[in-house]
C-alpha positions as CSV (number, residue, x, y, z in Angstrom):
1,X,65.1,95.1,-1.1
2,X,65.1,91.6,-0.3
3,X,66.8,90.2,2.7
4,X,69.9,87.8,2.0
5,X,69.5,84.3,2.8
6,X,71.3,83.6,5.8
7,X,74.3,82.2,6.5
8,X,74.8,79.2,8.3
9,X,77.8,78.5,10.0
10,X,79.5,74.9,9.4
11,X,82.4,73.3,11.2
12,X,83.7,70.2,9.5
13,X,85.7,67.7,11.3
14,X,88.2,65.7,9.4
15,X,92.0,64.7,10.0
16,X,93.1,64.5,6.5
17,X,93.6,68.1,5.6
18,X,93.2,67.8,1.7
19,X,89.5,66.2,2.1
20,X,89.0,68.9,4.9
21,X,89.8,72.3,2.2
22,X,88.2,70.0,-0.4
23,X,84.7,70.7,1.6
24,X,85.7,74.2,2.9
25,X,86.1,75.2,-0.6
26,X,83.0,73.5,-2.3
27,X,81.0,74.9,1.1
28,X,82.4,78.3,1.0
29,X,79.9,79.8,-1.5
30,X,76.9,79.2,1.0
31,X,78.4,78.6,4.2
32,X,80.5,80.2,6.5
33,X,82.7,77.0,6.6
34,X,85.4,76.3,8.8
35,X,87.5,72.8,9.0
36,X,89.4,71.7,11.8
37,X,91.8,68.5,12.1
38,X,90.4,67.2,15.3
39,X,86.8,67.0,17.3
40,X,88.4,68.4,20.1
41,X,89.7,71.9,18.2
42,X,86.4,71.4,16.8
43,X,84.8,71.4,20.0
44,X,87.1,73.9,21.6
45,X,86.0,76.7,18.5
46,X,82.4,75.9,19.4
47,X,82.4,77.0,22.9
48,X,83.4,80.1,21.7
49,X,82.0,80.8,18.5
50,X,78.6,77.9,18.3
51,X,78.1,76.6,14.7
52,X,74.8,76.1,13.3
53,X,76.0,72.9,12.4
54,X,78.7,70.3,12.4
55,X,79.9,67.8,9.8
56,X,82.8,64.8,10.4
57,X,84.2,62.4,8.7
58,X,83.4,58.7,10.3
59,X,88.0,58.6,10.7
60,X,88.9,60.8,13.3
61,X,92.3,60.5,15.3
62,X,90.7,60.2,18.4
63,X,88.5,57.3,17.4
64,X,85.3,57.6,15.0
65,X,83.0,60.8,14.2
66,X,80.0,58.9,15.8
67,X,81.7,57.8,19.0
68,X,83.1,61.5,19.0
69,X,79.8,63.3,18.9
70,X,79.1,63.3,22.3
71,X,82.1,65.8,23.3
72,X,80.9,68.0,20.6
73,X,77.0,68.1,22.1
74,X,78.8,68.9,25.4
75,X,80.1,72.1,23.6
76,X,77.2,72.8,21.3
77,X,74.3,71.7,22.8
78,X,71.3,69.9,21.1
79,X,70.0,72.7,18.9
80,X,73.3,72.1,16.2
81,X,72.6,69.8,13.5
82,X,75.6,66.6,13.7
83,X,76.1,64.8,10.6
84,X,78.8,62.1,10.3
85,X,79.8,61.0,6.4
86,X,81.7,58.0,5.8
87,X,81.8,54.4,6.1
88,X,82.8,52.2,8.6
89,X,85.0,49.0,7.5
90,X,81.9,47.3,8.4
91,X,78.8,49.1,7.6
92,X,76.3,48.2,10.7
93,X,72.3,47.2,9.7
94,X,70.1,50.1,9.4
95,X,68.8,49.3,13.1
96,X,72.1,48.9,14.8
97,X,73.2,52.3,12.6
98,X,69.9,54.0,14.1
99,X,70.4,52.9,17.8
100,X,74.3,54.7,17.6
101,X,72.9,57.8,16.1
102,X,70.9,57.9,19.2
103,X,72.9,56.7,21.6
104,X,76.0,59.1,20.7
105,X,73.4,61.7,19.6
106,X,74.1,61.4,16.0
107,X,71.8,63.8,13.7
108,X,72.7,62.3,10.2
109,X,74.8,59.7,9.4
110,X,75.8,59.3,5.8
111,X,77.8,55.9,5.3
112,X,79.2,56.6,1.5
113,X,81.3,59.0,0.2
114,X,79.3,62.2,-0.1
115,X,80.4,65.1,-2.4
116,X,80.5,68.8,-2.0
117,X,76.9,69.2,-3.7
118,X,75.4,66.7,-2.2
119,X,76.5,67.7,1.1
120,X,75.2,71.4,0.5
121,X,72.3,70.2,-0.2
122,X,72.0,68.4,3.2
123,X,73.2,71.1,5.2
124,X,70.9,73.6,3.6
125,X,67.8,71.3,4.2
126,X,68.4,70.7,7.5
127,X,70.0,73.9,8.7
128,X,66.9,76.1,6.9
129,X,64.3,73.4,8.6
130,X,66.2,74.1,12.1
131,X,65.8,78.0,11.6
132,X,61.8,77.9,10.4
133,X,61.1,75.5,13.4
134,X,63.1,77.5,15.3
135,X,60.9,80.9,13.8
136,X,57.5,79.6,14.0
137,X,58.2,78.6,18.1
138,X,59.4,82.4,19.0
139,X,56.5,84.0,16.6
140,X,53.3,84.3,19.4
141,X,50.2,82.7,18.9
142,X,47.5,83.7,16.9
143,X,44.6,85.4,18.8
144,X,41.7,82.7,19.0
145,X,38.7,84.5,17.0
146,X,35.4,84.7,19.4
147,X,33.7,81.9,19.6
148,X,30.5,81.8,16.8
149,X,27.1,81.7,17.8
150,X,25.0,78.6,17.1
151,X,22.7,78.2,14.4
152,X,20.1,78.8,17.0
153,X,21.1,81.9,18.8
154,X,21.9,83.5,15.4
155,X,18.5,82.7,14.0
156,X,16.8,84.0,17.1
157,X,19.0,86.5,17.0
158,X,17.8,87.2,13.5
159,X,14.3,86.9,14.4
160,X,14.2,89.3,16.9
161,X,15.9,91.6,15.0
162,X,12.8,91.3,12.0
163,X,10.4,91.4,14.7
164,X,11.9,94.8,16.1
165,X,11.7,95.8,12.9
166,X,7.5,95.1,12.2
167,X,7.1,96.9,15.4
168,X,9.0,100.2,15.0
């Protein structure tokens, strides 16, 4: 019987509840989703029960979703995938976006509106890339095979063996 695909645990992070069951309910089918109305119940949840990953929306009460995703790595760690989906009023250049993903430890940022599908389909790609990463480091090294003899040794090798041979 073939194993199940796993399932991934989401939290996603968004103040205005509609939007919030909107992506719990597209999510559901795959994910084991769970929306929260602030990053700190957010991070609060993760302490206890760590998600595999962790979506918000750029609007957050406290602030934005990037500025906010420190307090969440505090909780989770590095190893949970952080995406942030929305625009700012001002969408920064490409470089300036790149250095606050860094600097506030910002996995994905996505500055449109993103749909349920489309969303799945990140999640899944970078959760399932996480977990076969994640696989291959705990699975042990393969054995190194013994080291081959050089053309030489294997054709005196061979050579003594005919010559045995002729005598016996």
């Amino acid at each position: 019987m073939p194993t199940p695909p796993p399932r991934f645990r989401v939290y996603f992070v968004d103040a205005v509840r509609s939007r919030r069951e909107g992506f719990e309910r597209d999510l559901r089918v795959r994910f084991e989703v769970q929306g929260f109305g602030t990053v700190k119940e957010a991070a609060d949840a993760a302490r206890k029960v760590p998600p595999h990953g962790i979506v918000l929306s750029i609007r957050q009460l406290e602030g934005n979703g990037v500025s906010a995703t420190p307090e969440l790595r505090k909780a989770v760690g590095p190893g949970v995938f952080v995406s942030v989906i929305g625009a700012m009023d001002e969408v920064p250049p490409a470089e300036q976006r790149q250095a606050l993903m860094k600097r506030n430890q910002v996995d994905s940022w996505l500055p449109r509106v993103v749909d349920g599908p489309s969303l799945e389909v990140l999640l899944w790609t970078e959760l399932l890339r996480r977990a076969m990463a994640a696989e291959a480091k705990a699975r042990p090294e393969p054995a190194a095979p013994p080291p081959r003899a050089s053309l030489l040794e294997r054709l005196q090798g061979w050579s003594g063996t005919a010559a045995a041979a002729r005598r016996g």
